[in-house]
Residue, then its C-alpha position, 0 to 999 in steps of 0.5 A: x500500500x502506498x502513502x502519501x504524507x501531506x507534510x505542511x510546513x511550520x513556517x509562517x507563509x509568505x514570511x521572508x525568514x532572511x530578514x532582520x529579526x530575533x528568532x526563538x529556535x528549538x530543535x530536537x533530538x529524533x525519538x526525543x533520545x537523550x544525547x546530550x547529557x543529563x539534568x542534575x538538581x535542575x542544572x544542565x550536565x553536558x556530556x561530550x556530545x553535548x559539548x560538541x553541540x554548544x560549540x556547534x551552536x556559537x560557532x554560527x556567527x563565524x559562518x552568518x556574519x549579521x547573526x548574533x546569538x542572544x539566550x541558548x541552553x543545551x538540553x539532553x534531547x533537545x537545544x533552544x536558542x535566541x537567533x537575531x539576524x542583523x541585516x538581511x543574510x548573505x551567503x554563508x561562506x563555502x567550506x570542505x564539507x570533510x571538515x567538522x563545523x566547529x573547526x570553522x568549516x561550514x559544510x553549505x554548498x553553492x546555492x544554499x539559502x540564505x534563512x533562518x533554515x539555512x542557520x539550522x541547517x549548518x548548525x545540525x550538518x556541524x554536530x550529525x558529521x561529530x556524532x557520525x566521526x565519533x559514535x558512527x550514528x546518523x539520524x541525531x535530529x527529529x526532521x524539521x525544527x521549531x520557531x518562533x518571531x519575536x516581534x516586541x520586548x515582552x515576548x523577548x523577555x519572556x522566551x529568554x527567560x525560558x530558556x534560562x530556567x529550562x534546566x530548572x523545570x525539566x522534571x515538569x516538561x513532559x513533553x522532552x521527557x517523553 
């Protein structure tokens, strides 16, 4: 039997997700495995793969020059983070896609856009190819992410602040623990 998936996009039609903007971003780990490292009294543990993914993420602004990293945490099956784009994107810099991303070596080829995608994108092809040399895995993140514009102060205020106590209110989050 044949079937066909009517996949719909999570993203806001018609939105140019290359222009200025905070953006609030979650992307989380297929199966909701636990990757990362573990939460202890309400403080986030990162084992090496969950190192690798913090690395991972600041070393963005190296790769999208108009990208400034505001709020993030590492959590053990899934990342949010505060992206604020400075001026409309341009192509990201071209590097050796042999090369591990938190060397300074984005793997984007010739083409890629120039999104908030395109940031997630780099950022999940940076910890896959560490995960792939060092455990020989694959499949790390769930197809797609989550985001969120942040379109005034109040809503800034209160997504970093989620971000900053999301260790703290893991064991209420039944959603990541799943």
């Amino acid at each position: 039997m044949h079937y066909q998936f009517n996949r719909q996009s999570l993203r806001l039609r018609g939105y140019d997700y290359s222009k200025e903007g905070l953006y609030f971003i979650t992307i989380c780990c297929q199966d909701r495995i636990h990757r990362f490292g573990k939460i202890v009294n309400g403080v986030m543990i990162l084992n090496d793969a969950g190192k690798q993914t913090e690395i991972c993420w600041m070393a963005i602004p190296k790769h999208f020059t108009n990208v400034v990293l505001h709020d993030f945490v590492v959590m053990p099956n899934h990342i949010h983070g505060i992206v604020e784009i400075t001026a409309p994107l341009v192509r990201a810099k071209h590097f050796s896609p042999s090369h591990i991303w938190a060397n300074d070596d984005l793997p984007i080829r010739h083409g890629t856009s120039r999104t908030v995608g395109s940031i997630v994108r780099g950022f999940k092809i940076g910890v896959t190819k560490w995960f792939i040399e060092n455990h020989n895995k694959k499949n790390i993140w769930q197809r797609n992410y989550y985001e969120h514009i942040i379109r005034n102060e109040n809503a800034y205020q209160n997504i970093s602040n989620y971000i900053q106590n999301n260790p703290l209110n893991w064991e209420e989050d039944k959603f990541y623990l799943q």
